[in-house]
N, C-alpha and C positions, 0 to 999 in steps of 0.2 A: 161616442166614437171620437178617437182622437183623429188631428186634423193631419194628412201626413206633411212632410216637412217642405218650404219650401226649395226645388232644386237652386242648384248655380247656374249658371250661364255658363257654356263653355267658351273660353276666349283663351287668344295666344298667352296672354300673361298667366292664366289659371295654369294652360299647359306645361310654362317653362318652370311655376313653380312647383309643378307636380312632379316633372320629372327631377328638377336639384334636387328634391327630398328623397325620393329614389335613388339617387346617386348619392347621397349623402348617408343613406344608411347603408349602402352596397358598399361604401369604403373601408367599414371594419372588417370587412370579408378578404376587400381587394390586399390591404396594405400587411396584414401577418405574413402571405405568404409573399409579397414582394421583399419585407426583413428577410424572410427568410431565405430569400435566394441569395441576397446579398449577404449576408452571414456566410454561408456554403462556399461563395467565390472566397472571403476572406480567408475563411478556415482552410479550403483548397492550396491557395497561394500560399499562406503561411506552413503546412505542412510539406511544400515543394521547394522552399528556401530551407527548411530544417534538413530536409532531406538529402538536400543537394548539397549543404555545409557539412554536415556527418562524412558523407560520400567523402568529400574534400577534405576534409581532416583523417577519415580512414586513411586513404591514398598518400596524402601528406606525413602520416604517421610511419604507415609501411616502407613508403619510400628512404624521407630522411630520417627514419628513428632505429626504426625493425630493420632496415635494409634491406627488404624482401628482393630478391633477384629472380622469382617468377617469371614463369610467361608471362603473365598476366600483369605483372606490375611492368614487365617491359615495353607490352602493347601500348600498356596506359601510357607511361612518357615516351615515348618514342608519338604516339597521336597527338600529346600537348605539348610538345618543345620543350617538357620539363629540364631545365638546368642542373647541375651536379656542381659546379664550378664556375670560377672565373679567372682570367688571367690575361693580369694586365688590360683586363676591361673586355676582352673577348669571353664570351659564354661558351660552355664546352654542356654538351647536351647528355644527359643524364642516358639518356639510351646507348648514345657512343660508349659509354663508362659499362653499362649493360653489357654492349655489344661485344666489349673485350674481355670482358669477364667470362661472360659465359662460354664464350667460343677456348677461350682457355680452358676451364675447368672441363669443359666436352672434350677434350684431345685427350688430359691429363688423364680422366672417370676413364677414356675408353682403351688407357692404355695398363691401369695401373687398379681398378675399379672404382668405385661409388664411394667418397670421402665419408667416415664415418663421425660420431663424437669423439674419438681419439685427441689426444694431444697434438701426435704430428699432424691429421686431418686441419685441425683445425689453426697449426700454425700455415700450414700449405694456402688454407685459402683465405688467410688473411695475406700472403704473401701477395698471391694474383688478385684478391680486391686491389690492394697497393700500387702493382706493376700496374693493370687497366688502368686506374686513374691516372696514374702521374702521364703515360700513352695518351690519352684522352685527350688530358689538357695541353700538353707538350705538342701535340697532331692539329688540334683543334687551334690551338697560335700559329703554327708554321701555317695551315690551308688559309686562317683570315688575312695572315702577311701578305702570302702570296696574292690573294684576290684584290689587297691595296695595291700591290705593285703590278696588276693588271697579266699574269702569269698564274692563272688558275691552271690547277687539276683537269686535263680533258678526260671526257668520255673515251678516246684515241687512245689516250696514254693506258687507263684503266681496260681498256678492252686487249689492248698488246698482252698486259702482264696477265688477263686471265688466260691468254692462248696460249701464252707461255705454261701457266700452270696445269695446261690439262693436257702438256705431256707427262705423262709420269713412267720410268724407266723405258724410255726410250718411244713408247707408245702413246699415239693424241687418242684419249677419251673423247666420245662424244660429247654432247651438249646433256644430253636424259644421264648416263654415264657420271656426267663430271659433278652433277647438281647432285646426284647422289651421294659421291664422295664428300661432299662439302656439305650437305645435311648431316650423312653420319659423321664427320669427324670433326665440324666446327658446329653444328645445329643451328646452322645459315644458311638460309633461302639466298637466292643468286643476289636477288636485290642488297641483301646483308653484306655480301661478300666482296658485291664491289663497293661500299659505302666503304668497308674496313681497307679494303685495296688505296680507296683514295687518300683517307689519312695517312696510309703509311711513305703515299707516294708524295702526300704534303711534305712531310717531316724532310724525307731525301730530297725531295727538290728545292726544299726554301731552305738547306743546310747547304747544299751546293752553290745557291745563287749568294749566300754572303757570307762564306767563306773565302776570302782575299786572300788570306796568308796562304791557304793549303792550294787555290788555283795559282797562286804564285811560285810556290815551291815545286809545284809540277809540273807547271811553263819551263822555268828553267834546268827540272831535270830531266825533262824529255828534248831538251833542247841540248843535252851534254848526252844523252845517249844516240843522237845525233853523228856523231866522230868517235865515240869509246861505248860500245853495249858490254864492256864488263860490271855487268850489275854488282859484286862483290867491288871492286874499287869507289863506285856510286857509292855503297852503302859504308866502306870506311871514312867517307869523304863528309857523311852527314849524320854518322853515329849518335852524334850529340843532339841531335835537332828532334824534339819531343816529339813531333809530328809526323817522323819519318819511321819506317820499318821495312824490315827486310828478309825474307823468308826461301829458303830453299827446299825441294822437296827431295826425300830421299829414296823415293819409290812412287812409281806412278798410281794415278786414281782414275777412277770415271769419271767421260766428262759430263754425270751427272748428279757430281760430287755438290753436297753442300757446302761449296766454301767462297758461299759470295758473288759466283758465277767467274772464277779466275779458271778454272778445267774447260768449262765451255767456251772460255774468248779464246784460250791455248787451243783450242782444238779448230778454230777459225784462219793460226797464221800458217802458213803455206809453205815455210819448212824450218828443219830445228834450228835453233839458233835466230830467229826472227822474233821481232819485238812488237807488242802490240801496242796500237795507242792507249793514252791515258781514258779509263773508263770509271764510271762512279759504281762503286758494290751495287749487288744486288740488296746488301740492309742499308743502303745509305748512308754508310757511316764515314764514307773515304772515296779517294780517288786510288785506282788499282794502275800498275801495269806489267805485263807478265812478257818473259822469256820463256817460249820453247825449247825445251832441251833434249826431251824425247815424247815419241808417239808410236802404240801398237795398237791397230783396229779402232776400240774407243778409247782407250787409256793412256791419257799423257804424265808428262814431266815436266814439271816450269820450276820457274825461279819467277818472285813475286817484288812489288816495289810496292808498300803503301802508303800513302800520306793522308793523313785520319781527320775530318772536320773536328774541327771543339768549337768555335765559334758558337754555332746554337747551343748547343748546351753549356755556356758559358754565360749566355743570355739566360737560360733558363735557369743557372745557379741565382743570375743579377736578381733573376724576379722576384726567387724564394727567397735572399737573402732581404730583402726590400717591403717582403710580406704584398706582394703585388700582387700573391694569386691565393684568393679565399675558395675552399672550399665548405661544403653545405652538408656534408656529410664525414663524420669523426671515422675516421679508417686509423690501424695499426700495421707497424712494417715497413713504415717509411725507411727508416732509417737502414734496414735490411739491403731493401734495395737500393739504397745512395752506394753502399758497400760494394754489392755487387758492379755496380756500374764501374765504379773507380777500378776494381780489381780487374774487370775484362776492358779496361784502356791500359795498363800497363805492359 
């Protein structure tokens, strides 16, 4: 009979070395699936950078390449401050360029239908890509001017001109009423519409405040109709002066007439023959001042005096010519519209 073996002694040092051996073979259990966790976060993370670079190069593609004018592409820059332009070092926001865009082509679609592949389609809205932008940029320099020279855009101002707009013949829309109107006919939520309100109110305000020559020529001619309101003797008197014009009507309109808002200030003075003060257009382009010459119920008769800003857009030739304003996306039509501009200043 064999003899059985003799036992150990159990003592703390046999302990600690019983259990490192235990622990030491339990590690090839513990540490695969510790790799492998850590693997899964890399692979994770690395599949969320691919993803999110694709993303941004889609978007990036569509936007500056494809030129997608979507909702959805307009959501997207309009959420990132995506840029379209620059000029003279002021950012002009890709949504803005959006925002005029599309609210054009929604007027045009809902007057005239749905632009097809056609040639003229497609000359048409390369035209209004064109217009928006050059608006854009031109809107987006006048608002940051004015915000250097501490003469921002109010809330005030833009809230006047929508109360103004939601008369429409003769009648104020409501508020449900008027959002309506400006969805279907510009596919602008209210928020949209005063955004486009304020650039446009940038452009005529910061065209007004540095226009010297045109506030000087209208000082001094409202200062001679003063002692002679024969508007015809004013206007042979300034013939020559590029900035001057002179307009008679030869039958009366509404004064809900689009022409600047000269029917409506006519229909403010208190009787024929009364001269209004110097007033800035409704498009910002001029200083107005009208003679009354007749009125029936709504429909008057004036005689017009106007003296036209160039100034800013004088500045805005300096920039182009100077290469001072880059844009980020290749549009066609430029030239169209330089055209037209010059034609309806003559």
């Amino acid at each position: 009979m064999k003899k059985d073996k003799k036992k150990k002694a159990i003592t703390q040092q046999n302990l600690e070395e019983s259990r490192d051996e235990i622990l030491s073979k339990g590690k090839k259990f513990r540490y695969p699936f510790q790799y492998s966790k850590h693997r899964l976060v890399i692979i994770t993370i690395l599949i969320s950078i691919i993803a999110v670079a694709a993303f941004g190069f889609l978007c990036w593609f569509q936007l500056y390449q494809a030129q997608n004018t979507s909702d959805v592409m307009y959501r997207f820059a309009k959420a990132f401050g995506l840029p379209v332009a620059k000029i003279d070092d002021v950012s002009v926001k890709y949504s803005d360029y959006l925002m005029l865009y599309r609210s054009s082509i929604k007027s045009i679609e809902r007057q005239q239908g749905a632009l097809d592949d056609s040639e003229d389609s497609k000359l048409l809205d390369s035209y209004y890509r064109r217009q928006a932008l050059n608006s854009a940029e031109e809107e987006s320099y006048a608002l940051a001017k004015l915000n250097e020279m501490g003469k921002p855009v109010t809330d005030e101002e833009i809230d006047e001109v929508v109360e103004e707009h939601k008369t429409i013949d003769g009648e104020v829309r409501s508020d449900q009423a008027f959002e309506g109107i400006v969805r279907d006919n510009f596919g602008l939520n209210m928020t949209e519409y005063g955004r486009m309100i304020k650039l446009s109110l940038a452009r005529k305000k910061y065209s007004a405040e540095i226009d010297e020559r045109a506030k000087k020529l209208v000082t001094e001619i409202e200062a001679k109709l003063q002692t002679n309101s024969d508007f015809a003797k004013i206007a042979e008197e300034y013939k020559t002066n590029d900035i001057f014009s002179y307009e008679t009507l030869s039958e009366k309109v509404d004064v809900t007439s689009l022409d600047s808002g000269r029917a409506a200030m006519a229909m403010t003075i208190k009787e024929v023959g009364g001269i209004s003060k110097p007033f800035i257009s409704k498009s910002g382009d001029g200083y107005y001042i009208v003679k009354l010459t007749e009125r029936e119920d709504s429909r008057v008769r004036y005689d017009s005096i106007w003296v036209r800003f160039t100034e800013f857009d004088d500045r805005i030739q300096k920039l182009r010519e100077e290469n001072k304003i880059d844009e980020y996306i290749k549009l066609e039509g430029g030239e169209t519209i330089e055209e037209d501009k010059k034609e309806s200043a003559k």
